[in-house]
DSSP file (Angstrom, degrees, kcal/mol; ACC not computed):
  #  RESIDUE AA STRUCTURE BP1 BP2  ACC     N-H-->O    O-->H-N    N-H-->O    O-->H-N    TCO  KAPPA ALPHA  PHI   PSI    X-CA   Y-CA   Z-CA
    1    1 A X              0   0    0      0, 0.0     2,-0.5     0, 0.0     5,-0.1   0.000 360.0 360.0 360.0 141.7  -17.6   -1.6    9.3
    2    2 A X        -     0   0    0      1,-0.1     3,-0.3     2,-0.1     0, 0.0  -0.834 360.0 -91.7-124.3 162.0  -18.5    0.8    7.0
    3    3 A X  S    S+     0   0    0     -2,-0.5    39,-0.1     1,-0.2    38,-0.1   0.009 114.9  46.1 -61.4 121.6  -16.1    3.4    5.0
    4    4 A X  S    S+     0   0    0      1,-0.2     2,-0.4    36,-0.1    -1,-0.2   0.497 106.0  93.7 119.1  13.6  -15.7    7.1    6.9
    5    5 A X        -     0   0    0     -3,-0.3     2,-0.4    35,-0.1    -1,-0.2  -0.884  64.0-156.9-145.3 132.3  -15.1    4.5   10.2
    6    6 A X        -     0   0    0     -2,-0.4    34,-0.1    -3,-0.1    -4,-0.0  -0.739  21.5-125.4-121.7 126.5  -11.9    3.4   11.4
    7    7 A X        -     0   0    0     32,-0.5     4,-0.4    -2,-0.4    34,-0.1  -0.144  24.9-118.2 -63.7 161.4  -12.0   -0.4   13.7
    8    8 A X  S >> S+     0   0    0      2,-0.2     3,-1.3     1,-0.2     4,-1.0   0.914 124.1  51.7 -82.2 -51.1  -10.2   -0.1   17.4
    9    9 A X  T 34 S+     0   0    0      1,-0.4     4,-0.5     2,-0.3    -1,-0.2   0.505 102.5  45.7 -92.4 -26.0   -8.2   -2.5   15.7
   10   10 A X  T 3> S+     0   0    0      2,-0.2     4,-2.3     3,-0.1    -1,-0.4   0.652 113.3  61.3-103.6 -27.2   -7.3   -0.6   12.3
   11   11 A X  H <> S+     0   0    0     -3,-1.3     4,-0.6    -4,-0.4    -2,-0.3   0.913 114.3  37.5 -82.8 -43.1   -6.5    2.7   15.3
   12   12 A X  H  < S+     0   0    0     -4,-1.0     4,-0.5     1,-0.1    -1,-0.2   0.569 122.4  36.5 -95.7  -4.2   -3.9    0.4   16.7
   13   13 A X  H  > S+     0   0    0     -4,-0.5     4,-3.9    -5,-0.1    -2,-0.1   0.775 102.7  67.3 -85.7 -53.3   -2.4   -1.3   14.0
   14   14 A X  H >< S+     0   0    0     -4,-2.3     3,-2.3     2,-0.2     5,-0.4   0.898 103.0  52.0 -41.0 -68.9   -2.3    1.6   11.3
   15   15 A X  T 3X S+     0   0    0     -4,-0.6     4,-1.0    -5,-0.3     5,-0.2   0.716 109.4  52.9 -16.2 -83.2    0.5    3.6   13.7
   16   16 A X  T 34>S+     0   0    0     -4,-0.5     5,-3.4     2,-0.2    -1,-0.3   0.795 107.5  43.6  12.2 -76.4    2.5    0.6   13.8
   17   17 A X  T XX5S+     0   0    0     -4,-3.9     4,-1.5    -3,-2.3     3,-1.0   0.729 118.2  51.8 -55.6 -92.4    2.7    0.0   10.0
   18   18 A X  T 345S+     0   0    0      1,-0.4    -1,-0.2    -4,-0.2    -2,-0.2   0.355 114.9  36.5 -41.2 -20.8    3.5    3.9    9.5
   19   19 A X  T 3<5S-     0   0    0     -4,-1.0    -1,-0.4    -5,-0.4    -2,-0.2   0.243 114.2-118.5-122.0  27.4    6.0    4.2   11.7
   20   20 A X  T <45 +     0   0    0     -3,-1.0     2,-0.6    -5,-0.2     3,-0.2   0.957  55.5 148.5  48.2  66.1    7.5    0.8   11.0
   21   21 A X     X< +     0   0    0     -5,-3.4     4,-0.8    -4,-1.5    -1,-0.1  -0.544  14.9 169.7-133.9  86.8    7.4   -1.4   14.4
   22   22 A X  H  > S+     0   0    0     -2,-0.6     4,-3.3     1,-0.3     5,-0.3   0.772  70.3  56.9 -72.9 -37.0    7.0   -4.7   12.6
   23   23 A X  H  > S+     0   0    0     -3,-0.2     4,-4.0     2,-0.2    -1,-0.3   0.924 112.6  36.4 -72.1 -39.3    7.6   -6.7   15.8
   24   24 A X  H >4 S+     0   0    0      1,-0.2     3,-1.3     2,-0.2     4,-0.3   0.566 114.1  59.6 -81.8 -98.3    4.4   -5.0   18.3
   25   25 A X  H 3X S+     0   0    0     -4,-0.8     4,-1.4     1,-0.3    -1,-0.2   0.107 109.6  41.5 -51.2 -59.1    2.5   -5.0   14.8
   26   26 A X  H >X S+     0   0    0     -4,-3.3     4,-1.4     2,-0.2     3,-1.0   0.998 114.3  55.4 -67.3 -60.1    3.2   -9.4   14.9
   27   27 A X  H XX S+     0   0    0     -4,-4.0     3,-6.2    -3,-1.3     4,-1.1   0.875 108.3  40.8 -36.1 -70.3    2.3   -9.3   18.6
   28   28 A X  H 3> S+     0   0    0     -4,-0.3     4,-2.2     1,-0.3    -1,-0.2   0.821 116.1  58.0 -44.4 -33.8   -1.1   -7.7   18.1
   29   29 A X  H << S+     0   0    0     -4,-1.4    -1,-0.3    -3,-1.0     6,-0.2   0.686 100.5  53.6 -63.4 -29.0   -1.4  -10.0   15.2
   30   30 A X  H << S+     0   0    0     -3,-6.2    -1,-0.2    -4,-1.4     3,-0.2   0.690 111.8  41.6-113.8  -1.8   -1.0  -12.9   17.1
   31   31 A X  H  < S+     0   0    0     -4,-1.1     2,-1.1    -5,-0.3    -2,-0.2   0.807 132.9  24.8 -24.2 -93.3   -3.6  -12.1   19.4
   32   32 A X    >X  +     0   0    0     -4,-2.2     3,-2.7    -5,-0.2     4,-0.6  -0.399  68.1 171.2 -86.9  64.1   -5.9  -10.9   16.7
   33   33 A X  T 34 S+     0   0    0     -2,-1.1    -1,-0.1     1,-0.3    -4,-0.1   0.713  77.5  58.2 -77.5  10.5   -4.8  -12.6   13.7
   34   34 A X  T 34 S+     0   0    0      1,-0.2     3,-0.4    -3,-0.2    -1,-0.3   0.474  79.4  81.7 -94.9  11.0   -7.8  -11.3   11.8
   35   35 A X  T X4 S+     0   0    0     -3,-2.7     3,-3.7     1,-0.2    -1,-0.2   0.703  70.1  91.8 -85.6 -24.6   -7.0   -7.6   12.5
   36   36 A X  T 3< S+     0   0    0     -4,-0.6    10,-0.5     1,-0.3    -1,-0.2   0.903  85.4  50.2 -39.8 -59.3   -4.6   -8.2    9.3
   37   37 A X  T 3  S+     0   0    0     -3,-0.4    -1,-0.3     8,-0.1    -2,-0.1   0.156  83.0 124.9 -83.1  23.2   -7.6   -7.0    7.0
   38   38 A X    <   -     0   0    0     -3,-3.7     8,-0.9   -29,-0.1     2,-0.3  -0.435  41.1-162.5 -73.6 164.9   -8.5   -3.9    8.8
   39   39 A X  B     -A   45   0A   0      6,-0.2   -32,-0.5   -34,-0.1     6,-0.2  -0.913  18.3-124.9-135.0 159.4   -8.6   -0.5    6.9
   40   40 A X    >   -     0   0    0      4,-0.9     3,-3.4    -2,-0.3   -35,-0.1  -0.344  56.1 -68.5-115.4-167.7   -8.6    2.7    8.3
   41   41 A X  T 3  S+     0   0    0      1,-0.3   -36,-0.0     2,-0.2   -35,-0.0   0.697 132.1  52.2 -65.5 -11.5  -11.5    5.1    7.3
   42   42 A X  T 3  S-     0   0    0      2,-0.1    32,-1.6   -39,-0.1    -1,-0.3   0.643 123.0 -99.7 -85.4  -8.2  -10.6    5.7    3.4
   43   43 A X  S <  S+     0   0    0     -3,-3.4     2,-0.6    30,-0.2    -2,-0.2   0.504  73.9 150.0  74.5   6.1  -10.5    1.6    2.9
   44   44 A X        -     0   0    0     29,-0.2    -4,-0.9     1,-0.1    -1,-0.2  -0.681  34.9-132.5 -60.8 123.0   -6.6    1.4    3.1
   45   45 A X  B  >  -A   39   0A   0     -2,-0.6     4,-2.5    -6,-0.2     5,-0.2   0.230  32.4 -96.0 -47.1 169.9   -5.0   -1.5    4.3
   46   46 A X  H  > S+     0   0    0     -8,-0.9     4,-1.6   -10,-0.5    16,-0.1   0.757 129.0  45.4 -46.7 -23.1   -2.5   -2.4    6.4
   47   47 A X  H  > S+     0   0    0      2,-0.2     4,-3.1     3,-0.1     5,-0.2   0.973 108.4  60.8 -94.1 -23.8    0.0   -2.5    2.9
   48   48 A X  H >> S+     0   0    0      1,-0.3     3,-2.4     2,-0.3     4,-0.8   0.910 112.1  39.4 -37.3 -88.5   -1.5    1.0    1.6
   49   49 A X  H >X S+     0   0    0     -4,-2.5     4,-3.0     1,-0.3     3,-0.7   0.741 110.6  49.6 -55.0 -40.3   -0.3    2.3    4.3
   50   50 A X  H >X>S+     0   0    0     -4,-1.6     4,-2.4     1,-0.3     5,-0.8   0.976 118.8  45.5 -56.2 -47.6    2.9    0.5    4.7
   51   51 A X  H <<5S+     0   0    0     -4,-3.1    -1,-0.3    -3,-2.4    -2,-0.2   0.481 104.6  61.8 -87.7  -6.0    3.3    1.7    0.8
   52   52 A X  H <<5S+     0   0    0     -4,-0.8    -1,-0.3    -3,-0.7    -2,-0.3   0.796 113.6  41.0 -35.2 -70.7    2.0    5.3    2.0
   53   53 A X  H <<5S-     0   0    0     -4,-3.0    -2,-0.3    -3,-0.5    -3,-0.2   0.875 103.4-125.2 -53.1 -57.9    5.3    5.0    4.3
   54   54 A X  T  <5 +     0   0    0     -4,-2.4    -3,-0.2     1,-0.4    -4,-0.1   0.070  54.3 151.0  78.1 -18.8    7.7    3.7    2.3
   55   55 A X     >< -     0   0    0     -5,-0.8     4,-1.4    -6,-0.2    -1,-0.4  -0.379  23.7-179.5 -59.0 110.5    8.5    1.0    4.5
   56   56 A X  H  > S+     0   0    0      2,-0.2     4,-3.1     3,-0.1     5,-0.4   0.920  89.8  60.4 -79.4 -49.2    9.7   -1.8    2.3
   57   57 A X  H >> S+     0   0    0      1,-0.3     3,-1.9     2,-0.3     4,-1.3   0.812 111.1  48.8 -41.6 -69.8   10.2   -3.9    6.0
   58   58 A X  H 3> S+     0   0    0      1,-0.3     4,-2.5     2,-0.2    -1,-0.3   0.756 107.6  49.4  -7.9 -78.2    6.1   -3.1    6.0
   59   59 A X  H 3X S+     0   0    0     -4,-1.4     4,-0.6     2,-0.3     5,-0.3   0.811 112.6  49.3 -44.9 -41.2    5.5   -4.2    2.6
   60   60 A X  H XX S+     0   0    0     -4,-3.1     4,-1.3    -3,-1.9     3,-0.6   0.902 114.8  41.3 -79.2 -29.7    7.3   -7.5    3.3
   61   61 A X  H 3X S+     0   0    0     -4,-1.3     4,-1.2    -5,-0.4    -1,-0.3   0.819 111.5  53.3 -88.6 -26.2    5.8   -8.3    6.2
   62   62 A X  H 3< S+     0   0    0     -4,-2.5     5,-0.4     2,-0.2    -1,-0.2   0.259 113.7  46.3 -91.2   5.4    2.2   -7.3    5.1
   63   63 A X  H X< S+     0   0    0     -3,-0.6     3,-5.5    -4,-0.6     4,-0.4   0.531 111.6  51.4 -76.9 -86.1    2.6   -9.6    1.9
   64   64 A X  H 3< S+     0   0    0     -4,-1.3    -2,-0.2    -5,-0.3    -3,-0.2   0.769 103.2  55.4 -43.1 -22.3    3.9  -12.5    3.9
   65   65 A X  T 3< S-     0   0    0     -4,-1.2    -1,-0.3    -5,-0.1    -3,-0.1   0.618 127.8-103.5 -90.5  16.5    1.0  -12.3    6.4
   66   66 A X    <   +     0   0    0     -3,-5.5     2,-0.1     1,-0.3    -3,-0.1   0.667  61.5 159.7 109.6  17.2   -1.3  -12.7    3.0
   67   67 A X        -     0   0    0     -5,-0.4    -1,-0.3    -4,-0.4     2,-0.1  -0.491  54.3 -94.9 -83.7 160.1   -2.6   -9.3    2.3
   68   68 A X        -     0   0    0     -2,-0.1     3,-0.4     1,-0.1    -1,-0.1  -0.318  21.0-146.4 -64.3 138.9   -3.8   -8.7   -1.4
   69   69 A X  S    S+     0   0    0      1,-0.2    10,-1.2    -2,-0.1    11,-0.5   0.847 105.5  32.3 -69.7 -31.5   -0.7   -7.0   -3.7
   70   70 A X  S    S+     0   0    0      8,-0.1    -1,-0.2     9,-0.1    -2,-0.1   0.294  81.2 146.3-104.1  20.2   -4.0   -5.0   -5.8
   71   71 A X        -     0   0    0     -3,-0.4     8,-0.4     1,-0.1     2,-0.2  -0.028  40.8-143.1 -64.6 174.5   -6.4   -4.7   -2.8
   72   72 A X        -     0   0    0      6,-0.2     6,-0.2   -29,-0.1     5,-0.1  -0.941   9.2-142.1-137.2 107.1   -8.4   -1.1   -3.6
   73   73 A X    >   -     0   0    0      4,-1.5     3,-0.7    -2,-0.2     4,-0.3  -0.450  43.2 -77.9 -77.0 168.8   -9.5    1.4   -1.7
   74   74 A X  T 3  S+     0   0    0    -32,-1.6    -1,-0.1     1,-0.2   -31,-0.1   0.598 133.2  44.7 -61.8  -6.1  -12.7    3.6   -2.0
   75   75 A X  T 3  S-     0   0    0    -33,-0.2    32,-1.3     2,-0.2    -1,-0.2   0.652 121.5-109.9-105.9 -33.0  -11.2    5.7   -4.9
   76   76 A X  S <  S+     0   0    0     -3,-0.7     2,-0.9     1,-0.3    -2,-0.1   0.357  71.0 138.5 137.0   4.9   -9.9    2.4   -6.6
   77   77 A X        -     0   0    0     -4,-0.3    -4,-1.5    -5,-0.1    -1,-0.3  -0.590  36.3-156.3-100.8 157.5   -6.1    2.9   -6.0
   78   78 A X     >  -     0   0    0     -2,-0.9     4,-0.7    -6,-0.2    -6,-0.2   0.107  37.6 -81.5 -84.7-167.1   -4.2    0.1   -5.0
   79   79 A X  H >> S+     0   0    0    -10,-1.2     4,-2.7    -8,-0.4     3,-0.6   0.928 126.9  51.0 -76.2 -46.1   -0.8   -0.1   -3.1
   80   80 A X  H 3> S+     0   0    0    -11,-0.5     4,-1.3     1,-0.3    -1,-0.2   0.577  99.4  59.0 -49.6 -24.0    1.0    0.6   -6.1
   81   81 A X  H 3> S+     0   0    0      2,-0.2     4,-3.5     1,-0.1    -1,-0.3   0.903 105.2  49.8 -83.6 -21.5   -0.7    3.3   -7.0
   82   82 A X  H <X S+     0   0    0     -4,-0.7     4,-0.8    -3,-0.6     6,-0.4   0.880 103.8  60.7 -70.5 -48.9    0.1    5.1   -3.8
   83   83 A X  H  <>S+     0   0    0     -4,-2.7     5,-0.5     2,-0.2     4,-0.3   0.897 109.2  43.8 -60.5 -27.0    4.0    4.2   -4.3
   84   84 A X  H ><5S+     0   0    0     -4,-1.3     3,-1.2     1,-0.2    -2,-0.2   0.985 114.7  51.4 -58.0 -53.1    3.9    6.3   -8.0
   85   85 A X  H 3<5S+     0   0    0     -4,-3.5    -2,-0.2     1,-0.3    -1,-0.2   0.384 115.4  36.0 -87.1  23.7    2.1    9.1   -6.4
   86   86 A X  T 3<5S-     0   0    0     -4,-0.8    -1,-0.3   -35,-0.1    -2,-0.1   0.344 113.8-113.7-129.6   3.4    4.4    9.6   -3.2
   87   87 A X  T < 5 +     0   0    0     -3,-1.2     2,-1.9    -4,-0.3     3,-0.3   0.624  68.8 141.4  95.3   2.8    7.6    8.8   -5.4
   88   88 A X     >< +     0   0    0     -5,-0.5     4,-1.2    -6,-0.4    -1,-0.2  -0.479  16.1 167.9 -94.7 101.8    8.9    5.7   -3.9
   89   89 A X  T  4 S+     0   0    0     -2,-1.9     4,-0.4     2,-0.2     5,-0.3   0.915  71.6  56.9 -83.6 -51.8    9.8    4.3   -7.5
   90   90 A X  T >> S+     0   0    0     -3,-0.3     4,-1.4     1,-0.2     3,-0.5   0.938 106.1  44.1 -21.6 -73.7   11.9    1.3   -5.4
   91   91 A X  H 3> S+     0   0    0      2,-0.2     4,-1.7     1,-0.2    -1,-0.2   0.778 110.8  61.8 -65.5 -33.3    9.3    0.0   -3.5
   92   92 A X  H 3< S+     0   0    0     -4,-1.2    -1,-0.2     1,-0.3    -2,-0.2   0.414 108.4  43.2 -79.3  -3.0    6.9    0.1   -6.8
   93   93 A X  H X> S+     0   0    0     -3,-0.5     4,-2.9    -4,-0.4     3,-0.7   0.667 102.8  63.7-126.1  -0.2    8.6   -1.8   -8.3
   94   94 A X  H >X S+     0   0    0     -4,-1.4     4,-1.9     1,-0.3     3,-1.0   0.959 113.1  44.9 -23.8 -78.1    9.3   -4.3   -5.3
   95   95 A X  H 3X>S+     0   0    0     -4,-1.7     5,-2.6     1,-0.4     4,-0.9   0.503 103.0  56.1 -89.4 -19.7    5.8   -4.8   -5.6
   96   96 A X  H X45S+     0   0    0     -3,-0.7     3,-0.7     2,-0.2    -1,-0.4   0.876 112.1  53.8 -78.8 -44.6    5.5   -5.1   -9.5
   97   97 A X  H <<5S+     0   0    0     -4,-2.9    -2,-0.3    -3,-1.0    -1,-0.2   0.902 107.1  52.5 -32.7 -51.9    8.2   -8.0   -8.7
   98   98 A X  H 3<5S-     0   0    0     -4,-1.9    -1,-0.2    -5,-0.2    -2,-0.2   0.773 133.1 -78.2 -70.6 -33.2    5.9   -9.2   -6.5
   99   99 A X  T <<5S+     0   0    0     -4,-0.9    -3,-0.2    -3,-0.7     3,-0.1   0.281  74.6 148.5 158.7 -37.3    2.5   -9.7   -8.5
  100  100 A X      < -     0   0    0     -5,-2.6     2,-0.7     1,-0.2    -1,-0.3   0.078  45.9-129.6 -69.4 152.1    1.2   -6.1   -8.6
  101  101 A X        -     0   0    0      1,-0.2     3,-0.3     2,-0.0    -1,-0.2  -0.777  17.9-168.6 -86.8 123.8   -0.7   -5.2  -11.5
  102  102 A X  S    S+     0   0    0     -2,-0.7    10,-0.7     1,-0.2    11,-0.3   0.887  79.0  62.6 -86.1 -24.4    0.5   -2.3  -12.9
  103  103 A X  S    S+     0   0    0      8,-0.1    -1,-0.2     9,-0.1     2,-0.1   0.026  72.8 130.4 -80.8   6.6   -2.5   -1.7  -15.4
  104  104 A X        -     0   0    0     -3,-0.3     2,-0.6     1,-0.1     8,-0.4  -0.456  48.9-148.7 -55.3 139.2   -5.0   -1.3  -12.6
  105  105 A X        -     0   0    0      6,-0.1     6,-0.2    -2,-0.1     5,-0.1  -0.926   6.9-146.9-118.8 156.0   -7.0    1.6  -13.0
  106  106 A X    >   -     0   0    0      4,-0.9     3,-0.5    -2,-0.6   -30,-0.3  -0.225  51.1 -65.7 -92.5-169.1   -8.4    3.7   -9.7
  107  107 A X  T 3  S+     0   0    0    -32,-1.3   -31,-0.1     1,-0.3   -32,-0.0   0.951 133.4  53.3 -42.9 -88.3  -11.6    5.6   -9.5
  108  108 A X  T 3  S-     0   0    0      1,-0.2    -1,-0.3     2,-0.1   -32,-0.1   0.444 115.8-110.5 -73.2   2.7  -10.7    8.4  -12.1
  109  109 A X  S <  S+     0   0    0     -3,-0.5     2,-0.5     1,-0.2    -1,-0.2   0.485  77.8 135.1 111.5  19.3   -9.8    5.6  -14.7
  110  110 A X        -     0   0    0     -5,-0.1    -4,-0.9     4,-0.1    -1,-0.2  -0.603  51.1-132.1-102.5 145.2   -6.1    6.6  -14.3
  111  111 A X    >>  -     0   0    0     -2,-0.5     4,-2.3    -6,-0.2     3,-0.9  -0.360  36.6-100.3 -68.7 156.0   -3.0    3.6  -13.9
  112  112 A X  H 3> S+     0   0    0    -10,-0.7     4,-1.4    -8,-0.4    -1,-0.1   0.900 126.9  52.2 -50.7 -32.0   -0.5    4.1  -11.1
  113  113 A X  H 3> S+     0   0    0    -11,-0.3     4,-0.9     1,-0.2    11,-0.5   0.725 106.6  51.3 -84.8 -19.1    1.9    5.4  -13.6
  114  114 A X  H <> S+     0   0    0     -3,-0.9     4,-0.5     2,-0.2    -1,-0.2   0.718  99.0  65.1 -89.4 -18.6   -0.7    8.2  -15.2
  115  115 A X  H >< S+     0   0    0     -4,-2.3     3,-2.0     1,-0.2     4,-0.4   0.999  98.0  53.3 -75.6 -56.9   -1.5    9.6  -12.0
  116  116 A X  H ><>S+     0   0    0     -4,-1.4     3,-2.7     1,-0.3     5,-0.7   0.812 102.9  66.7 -28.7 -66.5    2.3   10.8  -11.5
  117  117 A X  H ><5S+     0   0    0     -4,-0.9     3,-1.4     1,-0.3    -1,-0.3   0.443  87.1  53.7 -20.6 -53.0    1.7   12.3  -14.5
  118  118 A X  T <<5S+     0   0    0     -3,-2.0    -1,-0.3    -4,-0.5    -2,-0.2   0.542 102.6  66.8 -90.1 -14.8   -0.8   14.9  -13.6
  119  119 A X  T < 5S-     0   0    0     -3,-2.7    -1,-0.3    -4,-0.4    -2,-0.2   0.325 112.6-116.6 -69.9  -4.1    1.9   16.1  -10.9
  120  120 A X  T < 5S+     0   0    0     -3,-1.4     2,-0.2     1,-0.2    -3,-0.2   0.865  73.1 137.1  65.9  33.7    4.3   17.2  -13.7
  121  121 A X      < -     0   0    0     -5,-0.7     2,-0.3     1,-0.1    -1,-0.2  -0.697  59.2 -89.3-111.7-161.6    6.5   14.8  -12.5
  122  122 A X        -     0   0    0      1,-0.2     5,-0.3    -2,-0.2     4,-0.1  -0.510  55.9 -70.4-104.0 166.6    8.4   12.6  -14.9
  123  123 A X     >  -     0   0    0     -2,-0.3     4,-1.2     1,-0.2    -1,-0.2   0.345  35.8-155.0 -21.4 140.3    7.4    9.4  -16.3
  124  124 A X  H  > S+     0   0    0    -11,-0.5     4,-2.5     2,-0.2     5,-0.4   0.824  88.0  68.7-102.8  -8.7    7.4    6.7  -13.7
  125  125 A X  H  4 S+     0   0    0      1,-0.2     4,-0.4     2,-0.2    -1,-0.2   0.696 102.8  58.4 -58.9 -12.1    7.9    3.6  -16.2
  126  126 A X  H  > S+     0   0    0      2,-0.1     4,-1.0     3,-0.1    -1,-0.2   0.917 110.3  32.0 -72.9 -58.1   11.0    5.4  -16.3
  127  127 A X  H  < S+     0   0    0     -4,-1.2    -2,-0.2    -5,-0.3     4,-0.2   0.806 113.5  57.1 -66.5 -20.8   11.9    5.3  -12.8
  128  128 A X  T >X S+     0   0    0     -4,-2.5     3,-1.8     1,-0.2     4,-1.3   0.888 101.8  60.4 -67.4 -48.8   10.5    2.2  -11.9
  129  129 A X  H 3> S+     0   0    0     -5,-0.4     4,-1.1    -4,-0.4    -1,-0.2   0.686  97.5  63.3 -49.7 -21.0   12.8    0.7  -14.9
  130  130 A X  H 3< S+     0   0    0     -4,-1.0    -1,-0.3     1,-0.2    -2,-0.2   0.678 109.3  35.3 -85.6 -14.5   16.0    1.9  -13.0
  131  131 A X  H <4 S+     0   0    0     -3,-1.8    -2,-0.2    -4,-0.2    -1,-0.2   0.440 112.3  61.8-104.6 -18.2   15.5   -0.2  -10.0
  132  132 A X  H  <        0   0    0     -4,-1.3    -2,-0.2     1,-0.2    -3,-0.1   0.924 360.0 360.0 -81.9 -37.7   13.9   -3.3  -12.2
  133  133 A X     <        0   0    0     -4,-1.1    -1,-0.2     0, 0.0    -3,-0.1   0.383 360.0 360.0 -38.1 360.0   17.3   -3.5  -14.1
């Protein structure tokens, strides 16, 4: 598949993640267990998205079926970087618990934590540090 085209399989999954319904998400999976590495048309996964949502449940379940913590998308940002820039400070650092690299840098050469940055909002090694404690 190539990027700017979204799988029948990535059309029926993404909804799913996004709106959390972990259970039809494992059915379809267990049908199709290779539909786990679809992406929808930007190249985010199934955990982007999940981490796009907020949906920790997502995240756990889209680690446990074996997706990558740093996968990338066509601008370069990871799941983590998508948890700075939508504010879910929790989940970002779930996932720095988990493996994530925080020192990734995307497309524009920036880290999860400098892209908050350019939003005027405040540091996120700060917020992330209030939930790592």
């Amino acid at each position: 598949m190539r990027l700017g085209q979204e799988s029948e399989q990535a059309a029926k999954l993404l909804p799913l993640v996004r709106c959390g319904s972990i259970e039809q998400l494992d059915e379809h999976l267990s049908a199709d267990p290779g539909a786990i590495h679809c992406t929808d048309k930007f190249g985010n996964s199934l955990l982007h998205v999940a981490c796009q949502s907020g949906n920790k449940r997502a995240v756990k379940f889209c680690l446990r079926k074996g997706l990558d913590v740093d996968a990338r998308n066509a601008d370069g940002q990871t799941p983590l970087h998508h948890c700075f820039a939508l504010g879910h400070s929790a989940l970002a650092a779930y996932l720095i618990d988990k493996g994530a690299d925080d020192s990734l840098r995307n497309a524009a050469g920036l880290t999860p934590y400098e892209g908050t940055r350019l939003h005027g909002d405040s540091p996120a090694e700060e917020r992330v540090g209030h939930f790592r404690r």
